[in-house]
N, C-alpha and C positions, 0 to 999 in steps of 0.2 A: 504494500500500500504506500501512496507517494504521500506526501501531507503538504498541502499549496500556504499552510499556515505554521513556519515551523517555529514562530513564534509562542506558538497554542502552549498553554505548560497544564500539566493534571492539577497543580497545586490552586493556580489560580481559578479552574473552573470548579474544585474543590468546595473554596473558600468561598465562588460567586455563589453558589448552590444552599451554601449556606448560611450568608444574607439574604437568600430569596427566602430562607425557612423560615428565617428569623423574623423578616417584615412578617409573611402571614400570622405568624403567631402572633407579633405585636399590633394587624390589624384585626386578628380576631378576639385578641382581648382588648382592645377597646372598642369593641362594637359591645362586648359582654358588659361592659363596665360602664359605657354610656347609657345603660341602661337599668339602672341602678335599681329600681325599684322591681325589676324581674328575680334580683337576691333578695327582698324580704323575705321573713319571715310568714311560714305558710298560716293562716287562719280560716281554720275549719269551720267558723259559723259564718262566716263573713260567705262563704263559697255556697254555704248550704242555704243561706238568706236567699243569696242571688239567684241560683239553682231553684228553688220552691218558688219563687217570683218570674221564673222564666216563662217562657214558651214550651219548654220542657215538661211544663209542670201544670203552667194556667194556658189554656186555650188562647186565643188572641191577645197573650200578654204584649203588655207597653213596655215590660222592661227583659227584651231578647238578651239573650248571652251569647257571648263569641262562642267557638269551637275548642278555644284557647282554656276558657272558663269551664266551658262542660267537661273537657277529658283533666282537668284537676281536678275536679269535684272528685267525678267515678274515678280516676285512680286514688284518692282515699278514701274513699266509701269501699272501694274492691280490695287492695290492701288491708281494711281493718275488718274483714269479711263478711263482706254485703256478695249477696247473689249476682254475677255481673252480669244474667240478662233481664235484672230489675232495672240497671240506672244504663243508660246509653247502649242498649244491647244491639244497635243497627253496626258498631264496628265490633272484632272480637275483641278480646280483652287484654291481651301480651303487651300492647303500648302502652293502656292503661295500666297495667302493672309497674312496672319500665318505672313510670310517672309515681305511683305512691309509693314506689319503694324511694325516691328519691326525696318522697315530701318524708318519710321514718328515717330515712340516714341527714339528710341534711335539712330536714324542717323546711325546704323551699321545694316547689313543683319543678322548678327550670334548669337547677343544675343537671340533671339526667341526660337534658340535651346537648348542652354546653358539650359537657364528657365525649357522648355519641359524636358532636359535631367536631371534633378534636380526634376523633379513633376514625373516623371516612375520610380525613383530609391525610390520614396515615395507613388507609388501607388506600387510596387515590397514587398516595407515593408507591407505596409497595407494588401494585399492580400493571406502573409502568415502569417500575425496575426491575419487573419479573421478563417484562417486553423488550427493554431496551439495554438495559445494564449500565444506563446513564442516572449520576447523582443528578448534572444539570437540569434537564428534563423533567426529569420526575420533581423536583424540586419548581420548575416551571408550572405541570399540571396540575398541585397542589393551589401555587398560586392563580393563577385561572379559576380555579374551583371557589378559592375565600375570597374573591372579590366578585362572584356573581351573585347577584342579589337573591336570587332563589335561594341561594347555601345563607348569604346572612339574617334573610327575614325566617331563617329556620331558627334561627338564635337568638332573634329580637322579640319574636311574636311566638313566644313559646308556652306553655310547652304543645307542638304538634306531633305528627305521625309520620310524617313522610320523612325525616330524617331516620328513624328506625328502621322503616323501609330499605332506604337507602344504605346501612351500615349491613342489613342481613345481604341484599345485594351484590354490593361490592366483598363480604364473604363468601358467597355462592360464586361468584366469578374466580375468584382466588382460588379454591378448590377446584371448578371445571378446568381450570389452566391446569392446576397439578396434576388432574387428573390426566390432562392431554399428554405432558411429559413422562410421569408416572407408571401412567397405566393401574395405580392402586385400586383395589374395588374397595376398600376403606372408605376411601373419600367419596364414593358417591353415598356414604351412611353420610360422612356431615353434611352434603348437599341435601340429601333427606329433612335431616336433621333443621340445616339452615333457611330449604324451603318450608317447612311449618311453620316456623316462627315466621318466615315473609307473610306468611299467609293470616297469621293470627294478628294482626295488625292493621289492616284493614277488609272492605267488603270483599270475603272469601269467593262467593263464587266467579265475579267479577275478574278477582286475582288468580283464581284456580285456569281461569279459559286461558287467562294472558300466561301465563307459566305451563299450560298441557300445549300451548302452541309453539312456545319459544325454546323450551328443552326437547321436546318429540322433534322440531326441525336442526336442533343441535345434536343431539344423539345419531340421529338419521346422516347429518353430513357428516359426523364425525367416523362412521362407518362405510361411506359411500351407498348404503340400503337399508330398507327394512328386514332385518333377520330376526333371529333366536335373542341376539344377541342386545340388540336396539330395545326388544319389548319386554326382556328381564331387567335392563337398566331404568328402562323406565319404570315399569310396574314396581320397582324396588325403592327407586327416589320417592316416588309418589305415594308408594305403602307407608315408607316413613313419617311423610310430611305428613298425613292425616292424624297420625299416631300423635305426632307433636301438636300439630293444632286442636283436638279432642283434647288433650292434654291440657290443653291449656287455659281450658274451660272447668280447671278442676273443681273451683268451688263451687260450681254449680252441682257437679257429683257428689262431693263434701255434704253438702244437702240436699240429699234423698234424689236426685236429680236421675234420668233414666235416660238410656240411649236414644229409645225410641223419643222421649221431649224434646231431648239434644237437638235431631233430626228436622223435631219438628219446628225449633226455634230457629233454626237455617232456613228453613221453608219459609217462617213466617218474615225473619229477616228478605227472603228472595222479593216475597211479594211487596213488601217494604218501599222496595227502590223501585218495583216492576209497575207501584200505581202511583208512583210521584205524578203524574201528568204533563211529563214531561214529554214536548215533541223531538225527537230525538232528528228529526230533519231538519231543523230551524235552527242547530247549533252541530251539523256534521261540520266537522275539520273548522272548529271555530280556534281549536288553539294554534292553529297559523296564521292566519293574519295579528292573531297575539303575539306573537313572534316576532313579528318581522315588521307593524307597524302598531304595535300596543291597541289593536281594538278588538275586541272580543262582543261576540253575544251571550249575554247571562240566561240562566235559565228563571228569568222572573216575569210576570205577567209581560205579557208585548215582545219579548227578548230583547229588551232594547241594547243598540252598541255600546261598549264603556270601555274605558282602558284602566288602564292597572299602573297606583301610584309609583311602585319601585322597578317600573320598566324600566331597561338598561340600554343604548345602544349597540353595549356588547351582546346581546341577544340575537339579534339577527348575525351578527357578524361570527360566534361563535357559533351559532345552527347552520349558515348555510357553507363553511368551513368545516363544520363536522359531520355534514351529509357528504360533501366533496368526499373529506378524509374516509369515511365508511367506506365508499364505493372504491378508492384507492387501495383501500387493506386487505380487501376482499381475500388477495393469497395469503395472507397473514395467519399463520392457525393460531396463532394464540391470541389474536382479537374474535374469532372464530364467535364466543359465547355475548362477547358485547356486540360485535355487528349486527347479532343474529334478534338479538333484544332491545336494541335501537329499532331494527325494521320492525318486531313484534309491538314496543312499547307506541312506536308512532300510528299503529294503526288501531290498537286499543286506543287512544286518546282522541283520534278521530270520532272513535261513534262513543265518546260517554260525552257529558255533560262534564267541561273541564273547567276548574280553579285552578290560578297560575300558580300558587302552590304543588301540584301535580307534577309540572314540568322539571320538578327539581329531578325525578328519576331518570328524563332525557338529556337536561343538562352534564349532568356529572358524567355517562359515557360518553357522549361526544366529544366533553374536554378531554378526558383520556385519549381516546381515540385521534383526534387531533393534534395531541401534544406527541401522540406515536408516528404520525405522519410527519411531524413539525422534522423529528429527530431522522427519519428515514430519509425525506428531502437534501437537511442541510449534512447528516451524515456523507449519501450520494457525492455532495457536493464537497467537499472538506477534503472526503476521499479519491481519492479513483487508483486504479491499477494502471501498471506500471504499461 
């Protein structure tokens, strides 16, 4: 290999790699910190007032509660063991867990996320130095990642769900990788594994279609076919994940609770979302033009257009950069599980009824993805043979 930069020294992109870490973390903790009042001190009645006062509770109440409010409440009402398909049972319960184990270790609802959001900007690294074997890079993708407003209003506007999501994720990818070099049948127990708790974290069956489509066409091209071989691995992940997510509804067994109610409470969760009245034509692929020019259709009476306060410029410019990049990777096997879940996730986000919250699970592969082409590119270029 020639090097056109013999300048280049490992010490110094060492060290650049490590100023970029260093910013992220000093702008992820002052995004934590300017937000001062997300560390108080958690109070139970104060949540439980607001919560009885809700929409949740009184029919056409005047005084609605964020999403933010409702999953602190039921993660301590779940945690001190309340039934969790009494209080919020339209999502499962494992984030709401997540969330009151953080209000019993640290007295506040928010630090749970903080943590999570600080373990994804370090499974973000690890996943393109699994690709690349560059500190630079991977140090760049992290930063990409904590300046997108998606990743910071996960940390502003806490505590939500979709960073949990995201941390199971970004574990499920790190395993399919290992698995691809590997070959361990170990690791597709933690993808099992890792898939239930994906799944116990928001609307199951929802999640179930988007994960039987994105692993069944991973398994499948990771074999070249459908054999023996494709429908044990599947049948096997997917045996697991149900096991963890069932699981994970324990209090509700804890109290007398039966499979067949279990069942039934899926069912009645299905119907839940099936009679929102929602047109689901009036808002297909509404979260592109969210994208790319901040307007979106809500699903509220009229669907009238609105845009979203923490739109970024870098929004468009990192999505139509990381579709490029997808389509560029394509021979890549070890992007193989995120390409494959970019195309899955983008067309699941098509036909639902989408909050730019959502997008956080498209953002974050893409920057990967992206920061792998970035390095493949200027690698090419830096390098060439003799």
């Amino acid at each position: 290999m020639k090097n056109r930069f013999p300048i280049q020294n490992k010490k110094i992109i060492f060290i650049l790699s490590f100023i970029i870490l260093f910013v992220c973390l000093l702008w992820t903790m002052l995004i934590i910190f300017s937000q001062s009042n997300r560390l108080n001190k958690f109070d139970s009645k104060k949540y439980e007032k607001k919560y009885y006062e809700s929409q949740w509770a009184v029919p056409n109440s005047q005084k609605p509660i964020s999403d933010e409010t409702l999953y602190t409440y039921a993660g301590y009402k779940y945690i001190t063991g309340t039934n969790p398909i009494l209080v919020n049972p339209e999502a499962p319960p494992l984030g709401k867990y997540l969330i009151g184990l953080s209000i019993i270790f640290f007295n506040n609802q928010s630090v749970i996320n903080i943590i999570i959001g600080i373990a994804c900007l370090a499974l973000v690294y690890h996943i393109i130095y699994l690709i690349t074997s560059s500190f630079f890079y991977s140090s760049l993708g992290v930063f990409f990642t904590s300046i997108n407003t998606l990743f910071t209003d996960q940390l502003i506007h806490t505590p939500q769900l979709e960073i949990f999501q995201l941390f199971f994720l970004l574990l499920i990818t790190i395993c399919l990788m290992q698995y691809q070099k590997k070959k361990y049948t170990l690791l597709l127990l933690f993808v099992g594994i890792l898939l239930g708790c994906f799944f116990s974290i928001k609307a199951f069956i929802l999640h179930l279609l988007l994960a039987t489509i994105w692993l069944c066409l991973y398994f499948i091209s990771l074999n070249k076919a459908i054999n023996k071989k494709v429908i044990l691995s599947i049948g096997f992940v997917f045996s697991i994940a149900f096991i963890i997510f069932t699981t994970s509804y324990f209090n509700y067994f804890l109290q007398n609770g039966t499979l067949r109610g279990f069942l039934g409470v899926q069912k009645w969760i299905t119907l839940f979302y099936h009679d929102s009245k929602i047109n689901i034509f009036k808002i297909l692929g509404s979260y592109i033009p969210l994208i790319l020019f901040n307007k979106w259709r809500f699903w509220s009476e009229g669907y009238p257009l609105t845009s979203y306060s923490s739109w970024s410029i870098l929004w468009p410019i990192i999505y139509i950069f990381g579709i490029y990049s997808t389509l560029m990777l394509k021979q890549n096997q070890l992007t193989r599980s995120l390409i494959l879940f970019v195309g899955t996730y983008s067309l699941f986000l098509f036909f639902i009824p989408v909050f730019p919250r959502y997008l956080l699970l498209l953002f974050v592969p893409l920057t990967i993805l992206s920061t792998v082409f970035l390095y493949t590119i200027t690698h090419k270029y830096i390098y060439e043979k003799k």
